[in-house]
N, C-alpha and C positions, 0 to 999 in steps of 0.2 A: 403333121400333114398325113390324110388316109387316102390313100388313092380303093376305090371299090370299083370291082367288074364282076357284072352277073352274068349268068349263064343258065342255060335250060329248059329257056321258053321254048314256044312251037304249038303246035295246032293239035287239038286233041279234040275227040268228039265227048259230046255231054256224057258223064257220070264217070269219064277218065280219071287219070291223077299225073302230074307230072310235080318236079322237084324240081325247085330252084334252086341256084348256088350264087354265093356273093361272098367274093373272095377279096381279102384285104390286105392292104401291102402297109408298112411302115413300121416303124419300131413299136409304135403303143398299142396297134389295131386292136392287139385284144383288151384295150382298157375300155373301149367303149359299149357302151350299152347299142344295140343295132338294130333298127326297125326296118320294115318292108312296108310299102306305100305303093299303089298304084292308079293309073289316069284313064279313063276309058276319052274316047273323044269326044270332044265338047263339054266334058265335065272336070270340076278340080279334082284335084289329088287327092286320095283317101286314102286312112290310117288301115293298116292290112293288118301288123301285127308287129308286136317288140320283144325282145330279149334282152334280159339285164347282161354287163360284162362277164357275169359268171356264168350266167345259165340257169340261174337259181330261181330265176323272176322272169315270167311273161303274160303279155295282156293280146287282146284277139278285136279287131273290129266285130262289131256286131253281127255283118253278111256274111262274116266265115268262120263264126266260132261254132267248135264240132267236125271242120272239115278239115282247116288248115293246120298247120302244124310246124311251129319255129322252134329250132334246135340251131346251136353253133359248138366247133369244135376250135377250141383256142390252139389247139396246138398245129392246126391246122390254117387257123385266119381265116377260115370260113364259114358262114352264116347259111344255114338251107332254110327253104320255105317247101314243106310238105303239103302237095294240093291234092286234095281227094274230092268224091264228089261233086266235080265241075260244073258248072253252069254257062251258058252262056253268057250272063250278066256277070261272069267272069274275065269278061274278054276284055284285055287294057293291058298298056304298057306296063310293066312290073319294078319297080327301084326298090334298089335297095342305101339306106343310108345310116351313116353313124352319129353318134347323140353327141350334141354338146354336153357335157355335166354341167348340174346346175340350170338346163334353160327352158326349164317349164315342162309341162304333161309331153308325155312321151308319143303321143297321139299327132299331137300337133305340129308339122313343116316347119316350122319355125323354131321347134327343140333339135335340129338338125345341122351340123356344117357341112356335112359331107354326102354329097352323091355318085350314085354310079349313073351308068350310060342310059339301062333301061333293059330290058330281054320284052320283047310280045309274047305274051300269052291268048292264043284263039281258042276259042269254044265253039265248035259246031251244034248244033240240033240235031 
């Protein structure tokens, strides 16, 4: 079992950067591989970005490759999401969650058992 809570969101105006945290509790947390996912309203969930259990391996949605930037510190149990460059069409709930091993593209909701709560992240103009 991984219990995940994020932190960090808030309002920032266009071309800011704020950092994310997602922080993990339980004996294995750092066995998992952890990706970041977020929901603007009225749309599904989209793949943000992932990080292998080591740290060795990561992959970037298309909308924020260049900008974002996923690192995690195992000996700490937590996950950051570096956001530089902001946008507005950045603006959406922000989760962070941990991988099932074994359960498909790392991109996809459904390679996931474990969620946090969510942080807002706003983007002004």
């Amino acid at each position: 079992q991984v219990q995940l809570v994020e932190s960090g969101g808030g309002l920032v105006v266009s071309g800011g950067s704020l950092r994310l945290s997602c922080a993990a509790s339980g004996r294995t947390a750092s066995t998992y591989g952890m990706g970041w996912f977020r929901q603007a309203p009225g749309k599904e969930r989209e793949f943000v970005a992932f990080i292998s259990s080591s740290g060795g391996s990561t992959s970037y949605g298309n909308p924020v490759k260049g900008r974002f930037t996923i690192s995690r510190d195992n000996a700490k149990n937590t996950v950051y999401l570096q956001m530089n460059s902001l946008k507005p069409e950045d603006t959406a709930v922000y989760y962070c969650a941990a991988r099932v091993p074994f359960s498909g593209s790392s991109s996809s909701t459904s390679a996931y058992g474990y969620w946090g709560q969510g942080t807002q992240v706003t983007v002004s103009s």
